[in-house]
N, C-alpha and C positions, 0 to 999 in steps of 0.2 A: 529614421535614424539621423541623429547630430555630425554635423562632420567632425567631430570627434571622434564618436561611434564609427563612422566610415573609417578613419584614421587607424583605427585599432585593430579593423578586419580587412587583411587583405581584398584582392577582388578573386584569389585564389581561394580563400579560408569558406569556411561556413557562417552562415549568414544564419546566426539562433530564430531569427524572427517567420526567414522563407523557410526552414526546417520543423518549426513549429508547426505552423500554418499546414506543412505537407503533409505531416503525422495526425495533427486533428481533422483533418480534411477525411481521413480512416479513420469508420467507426472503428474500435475496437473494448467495445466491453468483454469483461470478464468471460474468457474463452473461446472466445473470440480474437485472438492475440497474430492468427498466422500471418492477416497481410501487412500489418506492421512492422512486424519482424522481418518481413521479407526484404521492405523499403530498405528497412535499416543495415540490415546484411548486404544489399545490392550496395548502397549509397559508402558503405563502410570499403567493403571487397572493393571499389571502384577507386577508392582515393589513398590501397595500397597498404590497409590494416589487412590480417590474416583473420580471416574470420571464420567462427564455429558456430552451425547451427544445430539447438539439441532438443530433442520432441519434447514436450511436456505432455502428460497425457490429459483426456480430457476426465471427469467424474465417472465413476464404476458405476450411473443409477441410468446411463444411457440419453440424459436428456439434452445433452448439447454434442455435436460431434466438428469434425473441421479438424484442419493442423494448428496448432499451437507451437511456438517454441522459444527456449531463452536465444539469445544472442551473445557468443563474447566476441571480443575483437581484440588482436593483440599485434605484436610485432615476432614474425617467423623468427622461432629457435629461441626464443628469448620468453624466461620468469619476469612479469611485470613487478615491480615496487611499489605501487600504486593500482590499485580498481576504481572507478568511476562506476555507479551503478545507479540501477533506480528501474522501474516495473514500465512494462508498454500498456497494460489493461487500464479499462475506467471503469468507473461504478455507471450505471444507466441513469438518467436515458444519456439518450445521444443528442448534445447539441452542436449547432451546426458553428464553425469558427466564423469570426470574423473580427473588425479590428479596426480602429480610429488614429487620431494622430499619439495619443496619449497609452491605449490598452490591446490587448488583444485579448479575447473574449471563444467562449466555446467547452465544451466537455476534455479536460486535459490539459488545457493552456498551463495550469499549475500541480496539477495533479496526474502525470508527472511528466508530459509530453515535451515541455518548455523547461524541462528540468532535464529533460534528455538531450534537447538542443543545445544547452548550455553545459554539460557534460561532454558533449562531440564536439564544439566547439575550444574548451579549453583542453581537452585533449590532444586536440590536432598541434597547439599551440605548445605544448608542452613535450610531444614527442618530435616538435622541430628544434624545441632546445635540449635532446637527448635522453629525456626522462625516460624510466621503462614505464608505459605506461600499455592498463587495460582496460576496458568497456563492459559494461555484464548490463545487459538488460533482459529483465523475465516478466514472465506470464504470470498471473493469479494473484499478485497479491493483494487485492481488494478482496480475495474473498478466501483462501485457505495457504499462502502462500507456496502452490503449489511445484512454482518455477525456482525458491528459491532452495525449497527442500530437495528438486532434482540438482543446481548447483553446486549445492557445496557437498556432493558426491565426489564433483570432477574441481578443486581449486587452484590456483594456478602457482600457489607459492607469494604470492603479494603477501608487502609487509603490512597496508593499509588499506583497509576499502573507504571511500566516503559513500555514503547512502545518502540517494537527493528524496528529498521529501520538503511539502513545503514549509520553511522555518521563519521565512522572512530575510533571510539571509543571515540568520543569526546561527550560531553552533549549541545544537541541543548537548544538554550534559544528563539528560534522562529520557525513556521513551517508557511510556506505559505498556504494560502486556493487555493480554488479550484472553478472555476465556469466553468460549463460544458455548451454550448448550442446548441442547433440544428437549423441549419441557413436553410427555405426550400422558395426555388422560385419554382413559376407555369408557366407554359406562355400555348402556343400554337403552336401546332405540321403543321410544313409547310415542301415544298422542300425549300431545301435551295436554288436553283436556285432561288426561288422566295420568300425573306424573308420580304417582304413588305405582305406578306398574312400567315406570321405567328409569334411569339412573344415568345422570343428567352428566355429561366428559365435559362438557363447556362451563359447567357450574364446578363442578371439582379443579381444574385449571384456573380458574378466576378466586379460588380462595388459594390456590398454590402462589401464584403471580402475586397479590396482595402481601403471601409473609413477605415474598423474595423482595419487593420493595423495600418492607422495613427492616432489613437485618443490618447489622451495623456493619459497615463496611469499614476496614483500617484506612487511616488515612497516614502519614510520615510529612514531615513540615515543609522540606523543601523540596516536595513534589505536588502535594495535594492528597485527597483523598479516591480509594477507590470508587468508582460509580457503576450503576446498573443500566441497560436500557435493554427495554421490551418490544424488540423493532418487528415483531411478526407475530402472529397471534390469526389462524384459521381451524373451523371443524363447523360442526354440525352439517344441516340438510335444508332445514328450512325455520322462520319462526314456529310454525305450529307442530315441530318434530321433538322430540327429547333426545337429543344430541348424545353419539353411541363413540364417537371421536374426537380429540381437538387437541390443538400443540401450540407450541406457542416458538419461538427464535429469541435468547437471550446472550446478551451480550455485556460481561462484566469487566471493566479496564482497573487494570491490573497494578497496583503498586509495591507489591511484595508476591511470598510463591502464594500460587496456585491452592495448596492442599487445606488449607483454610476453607476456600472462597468453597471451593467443592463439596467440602464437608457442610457447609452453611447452607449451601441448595438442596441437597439431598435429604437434609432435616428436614427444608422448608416442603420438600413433593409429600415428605410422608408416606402416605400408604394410598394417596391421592394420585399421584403420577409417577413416573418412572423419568428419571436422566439420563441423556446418552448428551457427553462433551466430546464435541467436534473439531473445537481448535483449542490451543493451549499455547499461547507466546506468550514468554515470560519477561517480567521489567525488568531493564536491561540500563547502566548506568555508564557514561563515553564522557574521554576525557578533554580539557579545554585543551585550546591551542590560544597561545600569548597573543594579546592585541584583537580578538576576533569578542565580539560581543555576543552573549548566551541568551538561552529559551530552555526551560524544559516543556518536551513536548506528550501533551495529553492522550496523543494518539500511539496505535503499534504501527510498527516497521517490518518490515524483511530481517533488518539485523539481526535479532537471534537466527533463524535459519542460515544465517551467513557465517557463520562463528567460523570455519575453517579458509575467510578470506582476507582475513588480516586483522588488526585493529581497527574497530568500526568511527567511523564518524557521521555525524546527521547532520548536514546542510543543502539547506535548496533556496531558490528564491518564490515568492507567493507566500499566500495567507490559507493556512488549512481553514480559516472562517469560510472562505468563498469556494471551495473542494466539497464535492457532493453536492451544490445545491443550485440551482438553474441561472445563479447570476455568477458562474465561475467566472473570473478574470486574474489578466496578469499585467504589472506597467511595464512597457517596452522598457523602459529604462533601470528596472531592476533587472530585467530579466542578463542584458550585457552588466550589472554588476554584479551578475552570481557569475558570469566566465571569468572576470577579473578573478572574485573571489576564492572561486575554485581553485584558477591559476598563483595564487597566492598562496593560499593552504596547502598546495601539492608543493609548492618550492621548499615553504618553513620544515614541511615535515621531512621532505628529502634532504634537505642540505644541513 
């Protein structure tokens, strides 16, 4: 830290970079969310926020189990004016943190751990100059937004939420949706020596997957076009079997509704597979704040699931280029410009 940086953080305040650090330090992939949220409820409850802890459950299919939960923090007796939010989960694997004079590095640093530091940080700062101010941090949203759909059951009356995700530190003015679906063929179990006496699930899915490829996706000019990805794709038994199952995990990003995109899949399974869609977040379009510099962002958010916590905003600091993939990082010195900038944004739109 610059003594600059030192300058701006008390030796009372929160220090973004040792709270970073302590949070990636907990694995916490997707449902795996309980002892993160614990830190942060303890670390919150201790410096005098009223803090609420609410289960999230885990998936109805049995295969992960543990406590989960969102976290808010607030100030007793009092409707916040302002949310500060953003998700405790990471996508896998787990890497381990660590950090040089320039970066700090690990699963989370920007995706969204360092986005929660900076979060509790300008918060702290901003309910010392009177703001109502609240904290929402939840479970699941790298993978069905599970925590924010429990939220916005229970909202607190905020007129605005910011949702941190990484922007760059720029204010997204669009976020893409999300259409999740599960692509499954059947056939029937032969030797492959002889596949005229059985009916192939992995060849029927591999000509469903090729339409879905090519269908024309809407595109709209000042966002980009819709796109596909084919991130999972398992079945059969063996080479020399005639494959009796097989499915596939798609993922279509969203720039207008949904009922298109759906109706385009379901052509493309035919009488070949069958569709079951799992998730459905819809693009969602937020508005600028003066003087702040824009992004629209490629990726989905929490925000639709948060609709009942105010006016949404999307700023974080980090690059979603380096989120997901084994070379995560974040530079300390953006990371104390997103507390500035947080603390910026919450004043303009409060006052």
């Amino acid at each position: 830290m610059t003594d600059h940086e030192q300058a701006a953080f008390p030796a009372d305040s929160i220090d973004p970079i040792s709270l970073t650090r302590s949070l990636c330090q907990i694995e916490s992939t997707t449902y795996q969310e309980g002892e993160v949220g614990d830190l942060l409820a303890d670390l919150l409850g201790g410096r005098g926020w009223q803090v609420e802890k609410t289960p999230v459950p885990q998936p109805a299919d049995g295969l992960t189990t543990g406590p989960r939960w969102n976290v808010y923090a607030g100030n007793a007796g009092e409707s916040p004016d302002l949310v500060f939010s953003t998700h405790m989960d990471t996508v896998p694997p787990y890497i381990p943190f660590s950090e040089d004079e320039e970066f700090i590095y690990g699963r989370g640093v920007s995706d969204a751990k360092g986005i929660i530091a900076a979060q509790v940080a300008a918060a702290e700062a901003l309910r010392a100059e009177g703001f109502k101010i609240g904290l929402l941090f939840v479970s699941g949203e790298e993978r069905d937004s599970a925590g924010a759909i429990v939220a916005n059951l229970n909202p607190k009356g905020s007129r605005f939420l910011i949702n941190g995700e990484p922007t760059g530190n720029r204010l997204a003015l669009a976020s893409k949706g999300a259409l999740r679906a599960v692509i499954r063929s059947s056939g029937k179990m032969a030797h492959s020596a002889y596949p005229e006496l059985g009916d192939s699930a992995v060849h029927k899915l591999v000509q469903v997957l090729g339409r879905m490829l090519l269908l024309p996706l809407p595109s709209i000019d000042d966002v980009g076009p819709s796109t596909i990805n084919i991130g999972q794709i398992k079945g059969g038994h063996a080479p020399n079997v005639i494959a009796d199952q097989a499915e596939a995990q798609v993922l279509v990003r969203l720039v207008g509704p949904s009922e298109p995109i759906r109706a385009m899949l379901i052509e493309a399974a035919a009488d070949q597979a069958q569709v079951e869609f799992t998730l459905d977040t819809p693009f969602v379009r937020m508005c600028a704040v003066e003087g702040l510099p824009t992004m629209i962002a490629k990726f989905t958010t929490d925000i639709p699931h948060l609709s009942n916590w105010g006016q949404p905003l999307l700023l974080g600091p980090g690059s979603i280029h380096v989120a997901h993939t084994p070379f995560e990082k974040l530079a300390k010195r953006e990371l104390f410009e997103a507390v500035a900038l947080y603390i910026q944004v919450a004043r303009q739109l409060l006052r």
